[in-house]
N, CA and C of each residue as an Amber inpcrd file, in Angstrom:
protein
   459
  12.3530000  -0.6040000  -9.2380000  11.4690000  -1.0800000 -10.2830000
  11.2260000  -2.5630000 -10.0820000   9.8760000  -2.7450000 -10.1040000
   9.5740000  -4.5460000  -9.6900000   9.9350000  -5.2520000 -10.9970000
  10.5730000  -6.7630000 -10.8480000  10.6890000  -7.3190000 -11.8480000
   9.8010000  -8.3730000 -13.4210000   9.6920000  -7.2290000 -13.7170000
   8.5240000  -6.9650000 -14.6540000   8.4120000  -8.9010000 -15.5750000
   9.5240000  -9.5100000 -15.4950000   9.5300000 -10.6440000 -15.6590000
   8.5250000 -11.8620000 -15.2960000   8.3750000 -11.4830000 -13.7180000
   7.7400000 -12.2920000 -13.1740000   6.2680000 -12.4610000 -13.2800000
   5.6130000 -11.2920000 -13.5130000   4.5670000 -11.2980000 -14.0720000
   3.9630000 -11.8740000 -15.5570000   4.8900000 -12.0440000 -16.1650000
   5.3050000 -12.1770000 -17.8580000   5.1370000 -13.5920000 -17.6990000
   5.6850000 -14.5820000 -16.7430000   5.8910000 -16.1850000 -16.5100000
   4.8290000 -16.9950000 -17.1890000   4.9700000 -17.8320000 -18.5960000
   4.3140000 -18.6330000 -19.2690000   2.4480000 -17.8190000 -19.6170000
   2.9910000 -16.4450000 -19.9910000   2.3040000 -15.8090000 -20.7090000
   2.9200000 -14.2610000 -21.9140000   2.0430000 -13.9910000 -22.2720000
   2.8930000 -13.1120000 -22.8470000   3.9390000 -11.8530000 -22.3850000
   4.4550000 -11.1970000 -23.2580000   5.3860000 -10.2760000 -22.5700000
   4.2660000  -8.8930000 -22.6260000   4.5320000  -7.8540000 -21.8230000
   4.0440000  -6.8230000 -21.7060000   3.9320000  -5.8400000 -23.2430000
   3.1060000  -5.3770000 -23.7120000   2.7170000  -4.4150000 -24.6680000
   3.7850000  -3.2810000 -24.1770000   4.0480000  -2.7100000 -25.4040000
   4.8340000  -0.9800000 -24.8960000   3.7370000   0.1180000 -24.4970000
   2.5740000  -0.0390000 -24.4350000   1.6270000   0.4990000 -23.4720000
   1.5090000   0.0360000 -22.1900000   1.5520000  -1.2340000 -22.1090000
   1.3760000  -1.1450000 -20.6200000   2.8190000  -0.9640000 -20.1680000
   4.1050000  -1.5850000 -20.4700000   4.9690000  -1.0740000 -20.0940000
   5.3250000   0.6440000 -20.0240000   4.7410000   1.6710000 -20.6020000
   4.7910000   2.8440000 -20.0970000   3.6940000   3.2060000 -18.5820000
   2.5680000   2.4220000 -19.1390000   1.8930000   2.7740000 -17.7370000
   2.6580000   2.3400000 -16.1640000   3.1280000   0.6120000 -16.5100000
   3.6190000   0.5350000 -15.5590000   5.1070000   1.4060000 -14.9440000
   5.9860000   1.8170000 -15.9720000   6.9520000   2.8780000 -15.3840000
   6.1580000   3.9660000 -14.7040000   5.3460000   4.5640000 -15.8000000
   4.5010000   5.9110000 -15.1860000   4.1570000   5.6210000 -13.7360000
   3.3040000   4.5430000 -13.0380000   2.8760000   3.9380000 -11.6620000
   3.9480000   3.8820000 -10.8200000   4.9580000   3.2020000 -11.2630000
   6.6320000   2.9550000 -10.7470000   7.1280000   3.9380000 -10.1250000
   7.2770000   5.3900000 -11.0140000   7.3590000   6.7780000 -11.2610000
   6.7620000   7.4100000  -9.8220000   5.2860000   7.2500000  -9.7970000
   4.4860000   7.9390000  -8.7330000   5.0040000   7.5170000  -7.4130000
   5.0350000   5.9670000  -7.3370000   4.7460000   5.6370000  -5.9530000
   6.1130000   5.0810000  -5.4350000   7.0470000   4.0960000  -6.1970000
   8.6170000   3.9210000  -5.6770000   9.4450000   4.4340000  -5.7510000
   9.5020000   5.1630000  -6.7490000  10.8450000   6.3130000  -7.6690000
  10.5050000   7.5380000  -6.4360000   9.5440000   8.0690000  -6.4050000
   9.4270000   9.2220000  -5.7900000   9.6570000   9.0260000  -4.8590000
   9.5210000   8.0560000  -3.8710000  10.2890000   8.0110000  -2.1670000
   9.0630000   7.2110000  -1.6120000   7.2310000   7.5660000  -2.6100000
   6.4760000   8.0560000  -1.2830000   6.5250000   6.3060000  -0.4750000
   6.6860000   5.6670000  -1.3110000   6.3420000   3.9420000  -0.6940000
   6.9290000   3.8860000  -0.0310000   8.5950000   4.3910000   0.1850000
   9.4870000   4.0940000   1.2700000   9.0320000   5.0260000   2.7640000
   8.4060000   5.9230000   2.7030000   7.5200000   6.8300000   3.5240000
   6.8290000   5.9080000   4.5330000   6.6980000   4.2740000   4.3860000
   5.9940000   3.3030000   5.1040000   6.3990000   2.6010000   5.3930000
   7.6760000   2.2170000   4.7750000   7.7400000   0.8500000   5.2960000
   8.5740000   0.9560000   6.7860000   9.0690000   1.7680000   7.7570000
   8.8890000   1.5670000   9.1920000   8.0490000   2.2440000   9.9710000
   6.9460000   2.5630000   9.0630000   5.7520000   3.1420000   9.7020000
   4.4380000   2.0380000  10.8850000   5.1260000   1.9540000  12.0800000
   4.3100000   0.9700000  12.7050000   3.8190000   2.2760000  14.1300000
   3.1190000   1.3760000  15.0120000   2.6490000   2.0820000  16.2480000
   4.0690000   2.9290000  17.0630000   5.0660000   1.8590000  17.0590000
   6.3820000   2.4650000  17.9920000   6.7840000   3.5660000  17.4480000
   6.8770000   3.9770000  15.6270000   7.2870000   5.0470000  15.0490000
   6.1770000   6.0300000  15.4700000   5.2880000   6.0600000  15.4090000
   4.4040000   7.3810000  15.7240000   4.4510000   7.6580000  17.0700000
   4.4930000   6.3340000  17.9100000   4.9760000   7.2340000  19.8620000
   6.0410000   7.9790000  19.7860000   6.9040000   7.3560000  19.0260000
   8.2190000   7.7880000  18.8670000   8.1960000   9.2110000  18.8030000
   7.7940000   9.3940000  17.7250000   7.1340000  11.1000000  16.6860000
   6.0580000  11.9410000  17.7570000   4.9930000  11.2930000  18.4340000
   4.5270000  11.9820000  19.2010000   5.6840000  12.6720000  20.6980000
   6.6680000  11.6800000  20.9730000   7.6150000  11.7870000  22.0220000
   8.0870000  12.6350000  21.8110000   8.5090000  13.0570000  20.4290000
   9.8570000  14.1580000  20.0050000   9.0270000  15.3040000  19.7230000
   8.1140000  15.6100000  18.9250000   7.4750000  16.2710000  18.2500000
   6.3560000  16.9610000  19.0270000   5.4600000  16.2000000  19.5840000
   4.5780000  16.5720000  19.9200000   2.9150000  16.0520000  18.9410000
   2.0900000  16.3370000  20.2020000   0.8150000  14.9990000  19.6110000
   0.2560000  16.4900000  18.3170000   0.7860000  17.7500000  18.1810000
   0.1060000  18.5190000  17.1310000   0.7360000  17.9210000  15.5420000
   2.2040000  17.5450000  15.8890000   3.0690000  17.3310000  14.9210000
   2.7000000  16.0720000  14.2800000   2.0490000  15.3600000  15.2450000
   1.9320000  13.9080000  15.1180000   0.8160000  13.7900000  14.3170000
  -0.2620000  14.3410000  14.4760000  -1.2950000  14.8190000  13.6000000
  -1.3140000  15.0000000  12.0640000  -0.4650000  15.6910000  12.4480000
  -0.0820000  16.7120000  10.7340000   0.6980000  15.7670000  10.0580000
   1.5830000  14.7390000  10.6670000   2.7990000  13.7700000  10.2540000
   1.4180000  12.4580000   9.8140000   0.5770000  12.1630000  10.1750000
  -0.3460000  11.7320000   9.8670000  -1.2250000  11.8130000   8.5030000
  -1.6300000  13.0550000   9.2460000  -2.8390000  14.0730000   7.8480000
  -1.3530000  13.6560000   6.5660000  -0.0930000  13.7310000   6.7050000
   0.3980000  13.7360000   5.1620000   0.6010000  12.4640000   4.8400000
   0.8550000  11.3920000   5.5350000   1.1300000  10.0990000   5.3360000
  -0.6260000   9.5740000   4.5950000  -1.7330000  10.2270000   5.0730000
  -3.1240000   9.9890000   4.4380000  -2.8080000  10.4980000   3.2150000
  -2.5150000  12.0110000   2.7500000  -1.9620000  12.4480000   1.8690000
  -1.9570000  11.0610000   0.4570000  -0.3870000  10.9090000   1.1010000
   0.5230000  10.0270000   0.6470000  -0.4520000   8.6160000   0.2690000
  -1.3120000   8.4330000   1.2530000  -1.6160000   7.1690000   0.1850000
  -3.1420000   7.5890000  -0.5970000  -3.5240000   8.6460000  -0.6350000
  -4.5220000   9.3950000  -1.6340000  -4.1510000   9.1040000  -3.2240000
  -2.5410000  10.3180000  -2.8380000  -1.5930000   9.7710000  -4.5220000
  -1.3150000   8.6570000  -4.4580000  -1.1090000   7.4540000  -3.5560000
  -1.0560000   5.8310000  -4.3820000  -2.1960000   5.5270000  -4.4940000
  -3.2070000   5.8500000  -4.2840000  -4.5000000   5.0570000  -4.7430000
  -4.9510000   5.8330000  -6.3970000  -4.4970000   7.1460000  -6.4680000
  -4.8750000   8.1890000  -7.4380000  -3.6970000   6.8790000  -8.6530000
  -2.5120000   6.6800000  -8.2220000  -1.6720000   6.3540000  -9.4530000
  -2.5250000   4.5470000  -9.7820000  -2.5940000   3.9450000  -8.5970000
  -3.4540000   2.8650000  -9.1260000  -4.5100000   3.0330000 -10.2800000
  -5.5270000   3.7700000  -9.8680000  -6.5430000   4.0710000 -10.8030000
  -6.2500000   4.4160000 -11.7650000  -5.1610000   5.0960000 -12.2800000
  -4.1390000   5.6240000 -13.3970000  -3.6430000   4.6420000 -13.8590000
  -2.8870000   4.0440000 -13.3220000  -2.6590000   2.8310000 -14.0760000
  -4.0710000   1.6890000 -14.3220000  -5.1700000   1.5880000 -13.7680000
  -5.9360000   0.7250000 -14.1680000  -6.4760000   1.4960000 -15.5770000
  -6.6490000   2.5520000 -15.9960000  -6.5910000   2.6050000 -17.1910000
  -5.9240000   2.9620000 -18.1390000  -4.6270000   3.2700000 -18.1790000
  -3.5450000   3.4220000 -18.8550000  -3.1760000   2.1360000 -19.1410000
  -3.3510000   0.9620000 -18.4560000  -2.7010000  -0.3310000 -18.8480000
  -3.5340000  -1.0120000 -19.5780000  -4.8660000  -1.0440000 -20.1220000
  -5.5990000  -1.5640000 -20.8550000  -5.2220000  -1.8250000 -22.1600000
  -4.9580000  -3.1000000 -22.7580000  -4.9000000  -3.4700000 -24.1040000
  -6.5010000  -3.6820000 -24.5000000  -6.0300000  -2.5420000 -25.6760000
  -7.3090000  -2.9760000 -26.8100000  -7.1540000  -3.5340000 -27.8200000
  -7.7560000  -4.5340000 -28.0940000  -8.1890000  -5.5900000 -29.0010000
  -9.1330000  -5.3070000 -29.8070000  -9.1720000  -5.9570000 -31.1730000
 -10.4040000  -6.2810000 -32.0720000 -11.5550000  -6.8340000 -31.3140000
 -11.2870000  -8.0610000 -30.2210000 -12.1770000  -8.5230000 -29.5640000
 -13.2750000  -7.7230000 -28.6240000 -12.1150000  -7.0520000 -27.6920000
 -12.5460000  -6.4750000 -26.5030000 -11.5600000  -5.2700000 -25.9480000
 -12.2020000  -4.9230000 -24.9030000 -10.7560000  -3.9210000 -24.2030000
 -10.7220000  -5.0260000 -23.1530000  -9.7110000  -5.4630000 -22.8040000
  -9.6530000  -6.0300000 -22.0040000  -7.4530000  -5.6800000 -20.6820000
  -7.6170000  -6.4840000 -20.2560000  -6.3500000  -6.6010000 -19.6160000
  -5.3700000  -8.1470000 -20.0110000  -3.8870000  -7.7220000 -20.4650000
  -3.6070000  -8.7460000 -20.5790000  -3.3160000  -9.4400000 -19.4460000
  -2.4730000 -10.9360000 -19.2970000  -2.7070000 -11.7270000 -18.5410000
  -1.5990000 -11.3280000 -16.9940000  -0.4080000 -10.6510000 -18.4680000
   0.9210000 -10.4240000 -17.1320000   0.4330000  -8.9930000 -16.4560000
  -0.3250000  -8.1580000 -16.9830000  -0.8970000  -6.4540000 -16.6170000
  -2.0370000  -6.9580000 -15.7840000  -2.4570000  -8.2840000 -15.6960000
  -3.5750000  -8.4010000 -14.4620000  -2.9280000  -8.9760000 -13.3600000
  -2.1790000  -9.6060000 -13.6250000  -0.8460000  -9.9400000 -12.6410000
  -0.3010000  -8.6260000 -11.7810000   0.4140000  -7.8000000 -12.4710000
   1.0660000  -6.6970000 -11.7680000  -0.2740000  -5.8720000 -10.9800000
  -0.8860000  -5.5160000 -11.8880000  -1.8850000  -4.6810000 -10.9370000
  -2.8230000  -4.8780000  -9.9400000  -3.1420000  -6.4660000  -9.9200000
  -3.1410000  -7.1590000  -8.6490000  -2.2740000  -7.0050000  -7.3740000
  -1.1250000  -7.5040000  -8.0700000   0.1670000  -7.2070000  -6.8580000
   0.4550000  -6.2670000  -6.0960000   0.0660000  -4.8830000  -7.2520000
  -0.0820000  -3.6240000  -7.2730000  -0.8660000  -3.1710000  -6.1080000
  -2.0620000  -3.7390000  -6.4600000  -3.4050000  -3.2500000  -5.5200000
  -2.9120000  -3.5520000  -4.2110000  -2.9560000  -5.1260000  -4.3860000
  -2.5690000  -5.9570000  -2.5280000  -1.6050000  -5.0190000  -2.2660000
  -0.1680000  -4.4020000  -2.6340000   0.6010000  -3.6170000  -1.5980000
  -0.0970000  -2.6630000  -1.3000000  -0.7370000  -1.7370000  -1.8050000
  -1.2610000  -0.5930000  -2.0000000  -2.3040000  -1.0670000  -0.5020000
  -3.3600000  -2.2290000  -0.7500000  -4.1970000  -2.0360000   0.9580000
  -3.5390000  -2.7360000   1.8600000  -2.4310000  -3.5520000   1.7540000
  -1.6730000  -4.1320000   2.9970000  -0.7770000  -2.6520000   3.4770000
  -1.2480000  -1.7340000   2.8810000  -0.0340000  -0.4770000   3.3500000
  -1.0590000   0.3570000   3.9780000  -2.5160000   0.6020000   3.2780000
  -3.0360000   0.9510000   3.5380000  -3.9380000   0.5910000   5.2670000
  -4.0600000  -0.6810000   5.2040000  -4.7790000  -1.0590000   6.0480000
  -3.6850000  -0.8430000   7.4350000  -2.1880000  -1.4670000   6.9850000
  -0.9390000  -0.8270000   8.3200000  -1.2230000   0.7580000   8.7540000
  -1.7280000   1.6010000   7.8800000  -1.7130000   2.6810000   8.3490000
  -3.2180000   3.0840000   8.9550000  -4.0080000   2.3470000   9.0660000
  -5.2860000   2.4580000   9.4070000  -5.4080000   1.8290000  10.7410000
  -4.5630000   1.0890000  11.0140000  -3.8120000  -0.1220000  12.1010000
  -3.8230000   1.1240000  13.1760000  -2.6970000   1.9540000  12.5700000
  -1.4420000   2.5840000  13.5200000  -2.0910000   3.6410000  14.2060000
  -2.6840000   4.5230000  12.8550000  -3.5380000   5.3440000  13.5030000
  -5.0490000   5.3470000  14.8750000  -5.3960000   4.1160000  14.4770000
  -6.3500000   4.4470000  15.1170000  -5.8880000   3.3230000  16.7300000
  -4.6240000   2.6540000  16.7520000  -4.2850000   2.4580000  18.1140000
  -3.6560000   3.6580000  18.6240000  -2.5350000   4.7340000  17.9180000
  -2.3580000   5.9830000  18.8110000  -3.6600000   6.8290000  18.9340000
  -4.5790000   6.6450000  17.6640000  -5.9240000   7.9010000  18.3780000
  -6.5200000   6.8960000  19.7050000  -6.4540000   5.8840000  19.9480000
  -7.1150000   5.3640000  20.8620000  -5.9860000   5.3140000  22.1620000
  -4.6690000   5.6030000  22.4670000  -4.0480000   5.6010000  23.2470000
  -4.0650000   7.1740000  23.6430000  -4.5070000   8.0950000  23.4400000
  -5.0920000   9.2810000  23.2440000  -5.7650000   9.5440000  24.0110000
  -6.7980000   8.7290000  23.4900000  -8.2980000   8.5480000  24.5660000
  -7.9660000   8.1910000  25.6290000  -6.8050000   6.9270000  25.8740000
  -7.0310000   5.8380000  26.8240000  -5.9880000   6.8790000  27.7690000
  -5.1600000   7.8800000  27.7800000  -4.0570000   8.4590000  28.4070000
  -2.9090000   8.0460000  28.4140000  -2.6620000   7.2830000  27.1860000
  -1.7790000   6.5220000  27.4280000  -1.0210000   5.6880000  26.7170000
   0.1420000   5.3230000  26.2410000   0.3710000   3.9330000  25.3190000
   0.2550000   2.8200000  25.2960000  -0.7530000   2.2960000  26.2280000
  -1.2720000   1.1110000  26.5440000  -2.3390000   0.9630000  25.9880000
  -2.9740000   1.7490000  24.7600000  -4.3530000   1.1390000  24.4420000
  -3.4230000   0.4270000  22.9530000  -3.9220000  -0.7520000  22.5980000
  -2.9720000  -1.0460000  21.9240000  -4.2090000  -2.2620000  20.9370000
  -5.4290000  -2.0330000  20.8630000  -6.2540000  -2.5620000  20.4220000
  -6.4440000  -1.2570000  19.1100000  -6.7800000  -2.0010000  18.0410000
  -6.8570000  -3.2480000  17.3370000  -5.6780000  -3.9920000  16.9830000
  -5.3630000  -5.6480000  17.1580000  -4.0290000  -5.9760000  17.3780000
  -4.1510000  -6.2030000  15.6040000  -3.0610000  -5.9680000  14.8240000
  -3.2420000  -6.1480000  14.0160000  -3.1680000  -7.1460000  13.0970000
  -3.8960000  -7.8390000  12.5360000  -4.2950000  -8.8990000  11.8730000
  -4.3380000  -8.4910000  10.1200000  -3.8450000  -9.9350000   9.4320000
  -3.7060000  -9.8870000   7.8910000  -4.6990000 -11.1870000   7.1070000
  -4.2180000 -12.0690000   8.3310000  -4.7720000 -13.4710000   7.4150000
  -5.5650000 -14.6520000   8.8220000  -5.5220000 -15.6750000   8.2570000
  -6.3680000 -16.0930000   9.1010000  -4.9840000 -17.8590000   8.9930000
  -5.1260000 -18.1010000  10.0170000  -3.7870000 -19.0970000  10.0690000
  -4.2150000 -20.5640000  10.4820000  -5.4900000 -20.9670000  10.0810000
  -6.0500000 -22.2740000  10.1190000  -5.1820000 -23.2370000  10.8460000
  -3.8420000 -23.8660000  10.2500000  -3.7530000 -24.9080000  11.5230000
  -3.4360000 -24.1460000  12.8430000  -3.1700000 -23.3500000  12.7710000
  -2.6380000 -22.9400000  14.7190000  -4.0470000 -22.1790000  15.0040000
  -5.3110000 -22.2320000  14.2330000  -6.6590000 -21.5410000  14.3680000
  -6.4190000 -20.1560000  14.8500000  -5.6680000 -19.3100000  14.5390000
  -5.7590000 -18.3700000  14.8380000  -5.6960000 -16.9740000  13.9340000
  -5.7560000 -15.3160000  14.0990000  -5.6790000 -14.5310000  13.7750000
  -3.8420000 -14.2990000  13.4840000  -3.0860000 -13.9570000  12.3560000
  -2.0300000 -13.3880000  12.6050000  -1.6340000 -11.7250000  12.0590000
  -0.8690000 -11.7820000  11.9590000  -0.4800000 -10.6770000  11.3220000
   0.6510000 -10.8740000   9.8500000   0.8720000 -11.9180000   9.8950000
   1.4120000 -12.4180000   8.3850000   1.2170000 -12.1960000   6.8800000
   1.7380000 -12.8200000   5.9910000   0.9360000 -12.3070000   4.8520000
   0.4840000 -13.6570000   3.9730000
């Protein structure tokens, strides 16, 4: 469970609505395993998986990891409206619930985009015969003084 504090920092504390949405989100995507499903999900793990398994297995080990981030994008959207405070004013979002679901989002396409990475250098090492096709190198940010592309965050 992320520390719901930090978001809270010199604003208000979370509503008991959004604090259920955010467990409910919590619920889907960390509690259940599926987030941990990624995090040593790079190019070497899928040669790896194609090595042992085979390139049919590797496929299918794929097709579910897409799966897998279908339901985190499905619980995002779930939580973007389950967390809405309504007001006399407006419906709006409070300040610490635009916080988290920001944070929220960015893991959600920095996970997403790693797996968009991975896949399409093994479909292209595929093509190429080989584990040497190793383009697109993967890039996050842009690293101004050393002018270059990294992979950082």
């Amino acid at each position: 469970m992320a520390d719901l504090e930090i978001y809270e920092h010199e604003t208000e504390a979370f509503t008991p609505g959004e604090t259920r949405a955010i467990f409910d989100f919590e619920a889907a995507v960390h509690n259940s395993g599926l987030k941990c499903c990624f995090d040593a999900f790079d190019v070497e793990h899928v040669r790896w998986h194609e090595t042992e398994f085979g390139q049919d297995a590797t496929r299918d080990m794929l097709r579910e990891h897409a799966k897998m981030l279908n339901t985190w994008y499905l619980a995002i959207d779930a939580l973007l409206g389950d967390i809405l405070t309504c007001t006399s004013e407006a419906t709006r979002y409070s300040t610490a619930a635009a916080r988290y679901v920001r944070a929220a989002a960015d893991e959600y396409h920095r996970t997403r985009q790693n797996f968009e990475h991975v896949t399409t250098a093994w479909s292209l090492a595929l093509l190429a015969g080989g584990a040497d096709a190793d383009y697109p190198p993967l890039t996050r940010a842009v690293n101004y003084p050393m002018q270059s592309l990294t992979d950082e965050q």
